[in-house]
N, C-alpha and C positions, 0 to 999 in steps of 0.2 A: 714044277707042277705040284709035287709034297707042300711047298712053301706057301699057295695059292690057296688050296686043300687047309689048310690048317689055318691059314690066316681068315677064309670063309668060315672056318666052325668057330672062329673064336669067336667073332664079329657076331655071328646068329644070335650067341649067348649072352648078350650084353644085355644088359635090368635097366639100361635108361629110361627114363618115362620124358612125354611132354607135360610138365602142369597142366592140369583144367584149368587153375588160374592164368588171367591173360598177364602178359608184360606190362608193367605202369611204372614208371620211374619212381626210385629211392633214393633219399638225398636226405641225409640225419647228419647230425655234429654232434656228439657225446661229449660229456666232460664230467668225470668218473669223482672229479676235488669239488666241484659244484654244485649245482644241481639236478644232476644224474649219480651225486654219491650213493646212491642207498642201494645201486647197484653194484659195491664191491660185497656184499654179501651173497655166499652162497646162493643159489636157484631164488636168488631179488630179480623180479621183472619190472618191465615197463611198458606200456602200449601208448603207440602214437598213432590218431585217428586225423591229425593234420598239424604241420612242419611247425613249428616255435618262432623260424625266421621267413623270412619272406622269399628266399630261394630252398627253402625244406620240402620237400616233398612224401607221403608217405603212401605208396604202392597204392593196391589195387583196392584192398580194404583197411589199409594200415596196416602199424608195425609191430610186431614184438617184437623186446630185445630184451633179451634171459640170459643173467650169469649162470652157465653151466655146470654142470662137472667137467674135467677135461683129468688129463692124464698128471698135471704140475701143481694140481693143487693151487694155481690162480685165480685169476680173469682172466675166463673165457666166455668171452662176449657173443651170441650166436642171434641172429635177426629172422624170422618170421613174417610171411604175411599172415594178418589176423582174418582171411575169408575162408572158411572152411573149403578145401578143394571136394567135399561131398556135395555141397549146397550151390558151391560158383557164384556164390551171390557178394555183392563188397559189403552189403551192410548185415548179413549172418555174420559173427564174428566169434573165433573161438574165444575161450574163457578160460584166463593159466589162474593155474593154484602155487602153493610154493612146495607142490612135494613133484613138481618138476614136470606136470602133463599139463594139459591143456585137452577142455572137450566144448563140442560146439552143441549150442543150447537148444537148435533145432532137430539134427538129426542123434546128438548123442554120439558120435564119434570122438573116437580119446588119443590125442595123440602124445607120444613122449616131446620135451620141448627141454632137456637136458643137456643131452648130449648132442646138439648139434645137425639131428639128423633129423627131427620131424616127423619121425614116424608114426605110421599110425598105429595105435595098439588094439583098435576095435573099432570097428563099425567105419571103415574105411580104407580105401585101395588103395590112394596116393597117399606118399607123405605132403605136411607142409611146403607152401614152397619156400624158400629158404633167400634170403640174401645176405651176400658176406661184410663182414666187419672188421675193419681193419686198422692197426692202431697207429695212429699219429707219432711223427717223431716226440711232439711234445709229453709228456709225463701224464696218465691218466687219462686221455684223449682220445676219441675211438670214432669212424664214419662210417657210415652203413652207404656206401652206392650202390646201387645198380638203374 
């Protein structure tokens, strides 16, 4: 019963959200030695607004993808949809700077776009929604699915 009891209070307390953005498939091929180099520099982004190859795909309003901060002092590759989850709209599109946020041009919501988490720092409830990036056995090489 104690077990039941606890395992309901924990569950109440959980901060999941649904995105406002809807689900739209993500399908990117990075290549960090070519031409996506200039994202081995610190908080260097990139926005894709539709795929490079003919099976690319880029979410719901497209894609950021921003080398971060992370804890190693690498690349850390982190992927974004660029539809403001304030607006819900595919073609409002946030707008990253390189001092690591991103704010959308309509409503002015600021989100962090750094570290990974999308948050938003003003003028909005959800974070970003977020998709993961994951790096290729190959050297430099990174996919963004979802």
């Amino acid at each position: 019963m104690l077990a039941s009891l606890l395992c309901c209070a924990y569950l109440s307390c959980d901060e999941r959200y649904e995105s406002p953005i809807p689900d739209a498939p993500v399908n990117l091929s990075l290549d960090l030695r070519y031409e996506d180099s200039h994202l081995v520099a610190l908080l260097a982004y990139k926005t894709f607004t539709q795929g490079r190859l003919a099976n690319e795909t880029t979410g719901f309003g497209g894609v950021l993808v921003v080398n971060g901060a992370g804890a190693n002092g690498l690349i850390n590759l982190y992927a974004y949809d660029l539809a403001c989850p304030v607006e819900t709209d595919r073609t409002i599109r946030i707008v990253p700077n390189e001092t690591g946020t991103a704010v959308c041009p309509k409503c002015g919501a600021k989100y962090d776009i750094a570290y990974g988490t999308g948050v938003a720092q003003s003028g909005g409830k959800y974070p970003l929604k977020a998709y993961p990036v994951r790096k290729k056995p190959t050297d430099m090489q990174y996919q963004v699915i979802y």
